[in-house]
N, C-alpha and C positions, 0 to 999 in steps of 0.2 A: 636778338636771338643769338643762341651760341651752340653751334655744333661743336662735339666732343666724338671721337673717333681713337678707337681701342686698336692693341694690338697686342701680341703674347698668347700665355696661357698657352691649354695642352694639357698631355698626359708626362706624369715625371713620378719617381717612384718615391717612398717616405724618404725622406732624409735629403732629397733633391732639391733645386732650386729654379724657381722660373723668376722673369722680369717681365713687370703687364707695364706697358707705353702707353698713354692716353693725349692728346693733342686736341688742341679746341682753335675754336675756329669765327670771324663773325664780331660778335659786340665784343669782346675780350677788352676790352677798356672797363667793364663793368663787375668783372670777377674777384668777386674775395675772399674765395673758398676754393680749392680744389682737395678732391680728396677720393678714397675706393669704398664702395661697400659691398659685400656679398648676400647669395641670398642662397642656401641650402635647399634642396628638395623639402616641404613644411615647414620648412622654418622661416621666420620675419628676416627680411633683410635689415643685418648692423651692419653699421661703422668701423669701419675696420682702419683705417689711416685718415690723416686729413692734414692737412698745411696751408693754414690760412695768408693773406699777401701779407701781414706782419710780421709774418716767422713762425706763430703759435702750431705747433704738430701735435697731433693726439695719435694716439694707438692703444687701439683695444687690447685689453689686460692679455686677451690669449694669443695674441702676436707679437707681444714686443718684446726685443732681443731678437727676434726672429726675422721683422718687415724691416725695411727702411723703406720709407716715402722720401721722395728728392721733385724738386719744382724749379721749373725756369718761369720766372714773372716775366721776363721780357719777350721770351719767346711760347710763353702758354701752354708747357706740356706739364706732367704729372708723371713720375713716375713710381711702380712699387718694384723693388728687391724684395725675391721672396725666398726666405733661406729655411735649410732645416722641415720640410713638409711635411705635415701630417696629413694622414686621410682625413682628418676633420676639417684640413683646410680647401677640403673639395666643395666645390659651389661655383655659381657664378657671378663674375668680379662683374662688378658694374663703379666707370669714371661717372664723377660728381661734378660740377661748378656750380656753386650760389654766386647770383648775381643780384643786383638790386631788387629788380621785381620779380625775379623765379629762381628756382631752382633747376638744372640741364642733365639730363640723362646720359650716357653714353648707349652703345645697344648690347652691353655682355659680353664676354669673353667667357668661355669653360674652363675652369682648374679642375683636374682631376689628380690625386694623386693614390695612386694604386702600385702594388704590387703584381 
């Protein structure tokens, strides 16, 4: 089992910048995936960063330049740098780990960015 536990998010205005902290916790010998995804009011939750224990990052097309994801392997947290916001980057940020045999949820955090 791997508990993952959020932190950040909030209300911050277009062009502002929040940092979401996620830390796991538990089998962490087993993780080869960390990464964020959000999920809009009706909308499916995507992928939005990810940084695998090889080094490989992705970033979805309408965040990059904009996120940076950063990952401690030794110490298990994930982080997102969130620069330049848009209200469409309003949703809620949900931390990832895949591990061998599951994938781990963190419980949410709210982005909001409004005027």
């Amino acid at each position: 089992q791997v508990q993952l536990v959020e932190s950040g998010g909030g209300l911050v205005q277009p062009g502002g910048s929040l940092r979401l902290s996620c830390a796991a916790s538990g089998s962490i010998f087993s993780i080869y995936f960390m990464g964020w995804y959000r999920q809009a009011p009706g909308k499916q939750r995507e992928l939005v960063a990810s940084h695998n224990t090889d080094g490989t990052i992705y970033y979805a097309d309408s965040v990059k330049g904009r996120f940076t994801i950063s990952r401690d392997n030794a110490n298990n947290w994930v982080n997102l740098q969130m620069n330049s916001l848009k209200p469409e980057d309003t949703a809620v940020y949900y931390c990832s780990a895949g591990a061998a045999l599951a994938v781990y949820w963190g419980q949410g955090t709210q982005v909001t960015v409004s005027a």
